[in-house]
N, C-alpha and C positions, 0 to 999 in steps of 0.2 A: 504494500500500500504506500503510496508515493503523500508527499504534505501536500501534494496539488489536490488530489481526488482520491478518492476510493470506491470501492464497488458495494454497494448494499445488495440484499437480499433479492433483491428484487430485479438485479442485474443493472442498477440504472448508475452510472457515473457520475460525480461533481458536486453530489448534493453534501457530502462529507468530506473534511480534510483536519487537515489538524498541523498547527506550527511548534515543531519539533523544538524551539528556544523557550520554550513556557514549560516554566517548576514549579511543582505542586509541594506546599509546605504542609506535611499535618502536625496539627495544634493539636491533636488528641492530647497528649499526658499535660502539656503546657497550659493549655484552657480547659481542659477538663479537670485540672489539679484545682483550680477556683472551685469547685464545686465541694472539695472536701479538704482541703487544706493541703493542698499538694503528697496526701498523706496515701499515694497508690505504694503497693507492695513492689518489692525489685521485681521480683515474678512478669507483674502487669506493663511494667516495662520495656524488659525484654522482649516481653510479644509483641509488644506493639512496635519495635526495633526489627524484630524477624520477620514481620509481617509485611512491613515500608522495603525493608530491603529483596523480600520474594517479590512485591507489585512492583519494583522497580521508580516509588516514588523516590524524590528529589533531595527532600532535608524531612528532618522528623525533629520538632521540636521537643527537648528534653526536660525544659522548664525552665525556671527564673535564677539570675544570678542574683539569690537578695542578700541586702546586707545582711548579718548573722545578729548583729547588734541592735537590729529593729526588729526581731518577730524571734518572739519564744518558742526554744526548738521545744518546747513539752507541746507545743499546738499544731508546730507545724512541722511537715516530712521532708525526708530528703531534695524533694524537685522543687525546691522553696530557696534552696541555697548549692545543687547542683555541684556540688563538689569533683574535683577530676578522678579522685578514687571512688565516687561513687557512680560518673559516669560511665568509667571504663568497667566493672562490674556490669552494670546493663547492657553495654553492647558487646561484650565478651572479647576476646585476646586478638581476632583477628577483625578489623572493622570492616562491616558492608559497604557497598556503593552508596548508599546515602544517606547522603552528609547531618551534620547534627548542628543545629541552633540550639540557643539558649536567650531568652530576653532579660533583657536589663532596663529596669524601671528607672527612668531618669530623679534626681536628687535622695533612692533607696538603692546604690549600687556602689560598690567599693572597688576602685580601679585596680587596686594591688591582687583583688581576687581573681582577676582575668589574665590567665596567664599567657605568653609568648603562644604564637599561633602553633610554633614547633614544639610543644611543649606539653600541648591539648589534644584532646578528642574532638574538641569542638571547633567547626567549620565558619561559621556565620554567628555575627553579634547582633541581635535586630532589638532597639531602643524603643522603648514605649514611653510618651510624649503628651502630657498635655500640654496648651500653645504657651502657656505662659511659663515653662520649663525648657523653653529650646537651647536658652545657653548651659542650662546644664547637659541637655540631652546630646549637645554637638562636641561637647567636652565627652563623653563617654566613646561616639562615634568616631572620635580623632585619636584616641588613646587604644581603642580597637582597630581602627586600620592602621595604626604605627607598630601595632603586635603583628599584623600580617591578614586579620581575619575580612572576610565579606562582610559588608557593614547594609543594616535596613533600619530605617527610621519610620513610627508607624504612632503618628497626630492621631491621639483619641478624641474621642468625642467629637469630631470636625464634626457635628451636627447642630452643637451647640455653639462655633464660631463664625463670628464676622468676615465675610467675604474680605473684606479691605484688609484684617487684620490676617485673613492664613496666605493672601496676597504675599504680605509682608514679610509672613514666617518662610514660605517658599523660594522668595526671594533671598533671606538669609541661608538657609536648609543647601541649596543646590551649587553655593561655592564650598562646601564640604567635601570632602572626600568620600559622604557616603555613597554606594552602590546603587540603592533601592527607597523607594518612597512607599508606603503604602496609604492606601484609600482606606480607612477604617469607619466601619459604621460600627462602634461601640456600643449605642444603645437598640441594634436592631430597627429601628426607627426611620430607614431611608427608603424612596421609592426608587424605580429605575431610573427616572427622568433627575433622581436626585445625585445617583450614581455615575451617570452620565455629564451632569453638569460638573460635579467635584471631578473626575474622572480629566474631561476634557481641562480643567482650570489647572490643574497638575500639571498635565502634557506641556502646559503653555513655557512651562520651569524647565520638566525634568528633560521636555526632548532636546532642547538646545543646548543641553547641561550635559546631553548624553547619560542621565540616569534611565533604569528600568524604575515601572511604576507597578505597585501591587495592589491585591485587594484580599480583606478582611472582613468578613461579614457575620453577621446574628442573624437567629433565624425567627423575634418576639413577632413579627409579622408574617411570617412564613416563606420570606421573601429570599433568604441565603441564598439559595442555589439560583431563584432569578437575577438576581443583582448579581452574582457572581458573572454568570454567563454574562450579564449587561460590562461588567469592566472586560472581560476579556475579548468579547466583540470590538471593544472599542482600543484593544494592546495591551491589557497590562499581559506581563509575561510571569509575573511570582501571583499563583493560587493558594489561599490559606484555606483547609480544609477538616475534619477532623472525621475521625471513624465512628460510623453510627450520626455523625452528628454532636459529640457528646463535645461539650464547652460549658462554657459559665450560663450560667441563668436558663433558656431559650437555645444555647447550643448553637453550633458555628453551621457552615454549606458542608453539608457529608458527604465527605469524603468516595466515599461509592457513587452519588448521584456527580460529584466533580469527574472521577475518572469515566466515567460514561458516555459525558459531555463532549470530554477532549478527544478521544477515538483515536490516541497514540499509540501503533500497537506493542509499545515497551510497559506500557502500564499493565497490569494483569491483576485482575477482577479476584481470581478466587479466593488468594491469601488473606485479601481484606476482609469479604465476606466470612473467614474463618476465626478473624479477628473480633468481627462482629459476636460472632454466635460464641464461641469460648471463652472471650476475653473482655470484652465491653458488658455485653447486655446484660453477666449475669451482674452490675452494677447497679443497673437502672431504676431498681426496688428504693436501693438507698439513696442513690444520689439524685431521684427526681427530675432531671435535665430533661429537655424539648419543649416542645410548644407546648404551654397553657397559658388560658387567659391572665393571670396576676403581669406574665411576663408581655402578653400581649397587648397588657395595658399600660407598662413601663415604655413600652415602643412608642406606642398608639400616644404618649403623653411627652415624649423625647425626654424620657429620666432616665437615670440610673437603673438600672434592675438588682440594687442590693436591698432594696427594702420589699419589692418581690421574693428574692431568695432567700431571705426572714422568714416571710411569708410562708412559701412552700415549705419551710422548715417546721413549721408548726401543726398543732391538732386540727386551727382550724381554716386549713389551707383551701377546704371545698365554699368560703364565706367569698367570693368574688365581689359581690356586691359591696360588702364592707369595705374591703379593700380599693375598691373603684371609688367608693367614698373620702374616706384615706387621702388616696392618691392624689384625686382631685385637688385638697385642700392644700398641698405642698406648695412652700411659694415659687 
């Protein structure tokens, strides 16, 4: 099958192809760790390691480089502070084909922790950004590509920001030496037409800049895997995905409905679906993740989904209405 066309079922040419420079990131252990304090077993990670590297995905995000000094390890698990011996443990003595990120929370991240590129497991440093952190955020992005690593900067909540002010941010952001930009809809909260316009307002930065532009999605509206395809119609070439679905709150564009999309034929279905059914779902009792209304109305109202994820945490999680009530009244 050629990236020009391919041949469907049906014998008919053209209607398929797919651009062979486009990587697909799963967020599984990295945004699914949000759901229970980054507190998954080594076991859960490994598989989800063996799984990324039989479908032949791209990077597999490992989780957060947090400081150690802000978050009691009695609450929280290893993928919360990612340590190099405990990543090399997860992905065993010999490393697969693809490669391993880890995110770093801008002014919760300790430079000394991130060690020389030659030194690591880890491939890709991708910073998470809200707009009013970017000089800390560019400080972490310049001290990672002076170690050697692939560098991604990923503006949360641009839902919530002033067109004139992420002008501004983009405009500082793209003399950096980062690699990658990403489109993040944070609160699930965005339409195509919204995706689109943020989508295209990037390009205006990163294509001159020669950066790749990515995308990032929630699923509180159901909308992940539409918006997803909406950036990648339009070029980004970095996919953030996750298996099952499973992310914070509502859950990120799953991973299986992303590789389906692309029609690459280095990507391979079954591992993942094995990942599904052994390794994800039997979670899903405890950790509550995908679409329900609490989360649909966090979207639906462009908030945060942590006072949803309270929410679901509780006895009376089937009280929608309350909660709509709630919500409502935040200012």
């Amino acid at each position: 099958m050629s990236k020009e066309a391919s041949t469907n079922a049906t014998g008919n040419k053209g209607w398929v192809g797919y651009r062979p420079e486009l990587k697909v990131v799963d967020c599984t252990v990295r945004d699914g760790g949000l759901m229970n304090d980054h507190n998954f077993p080594l076991e859960f990670v490994q598989a989800i390691y063996a799984a990324d590297c039989a479908a032949g995905v791209d990077y597999m995000e490992i989780g957060y480089k947090g400081m150690a000094s802000m978050y009691p390890a009695t609450q929280y698990g290893l993928w919360k502070f990612c340590t190099e011996d405990n990543m090399r443990r997860a992905i065993g003595e010999k490393k697969g084909a693809t490669k391993i990120s880890v995110m770093a929370d801008a002014e919760r991240t300790d430079f000394n922790d991130i060690l020389p590129r030659e030194k690591s497991v880890v491939d890709m440093v991708r910073v998470a950004t809200y707009i009013h952190q970017i000089p800390s955020a560019l400080e972490i992005v310049n001290d990672a590509h002076n170690k050697g690593y692939e560098t991604a900067l990923n503006i949360m909540a641009v839902s919530t920001v002033p067109e004139s002010e992420l002008e501004s941010a983009l405009e500082i952001i793209v003399q950096s030496p980062v690699n990658i930009l990403y489109v993040v809809d944070s609160f699930g909260t965005l339409y195509s037409e919204q995706i689109r316009d943020l989508a295209q307002r990037f390009q205006k930065f990163t294509i001159p800049a020669k950066k790749a532009l990515g995308i990032h999605t929630h699923n509180n509206l159901q909308l992940a895997f539409a918006n997803t395809i909406e950036a990648i119609v339009l070029g980004c070439n970095y996919v953030d995905a996750s298996i099952a679905g499973l992310g914070r709150g509502a859950g990120n564009c799953p991973l299986e409905l992303a590789l389906s999309f692309l029609h690459n034929p280095k990507f391979k279905m079954r591992p993942i679906l094995e990942a599904i059914q052994n390794t994800v779902e039997p979670h899903r009792e405890a950790l509550r993740w995908g679409f329900a209304i609490p989360y649909m109305l966090t979207g639906y109202l462009n908030q945060h989904p942590k006072a949803a994820m309270q929410f679901m945490e509780g006895d009376d999680f089937r009280n929608i209405v309350k909660f709509y009530d709630d919500a409502v009244q935040q200012p």
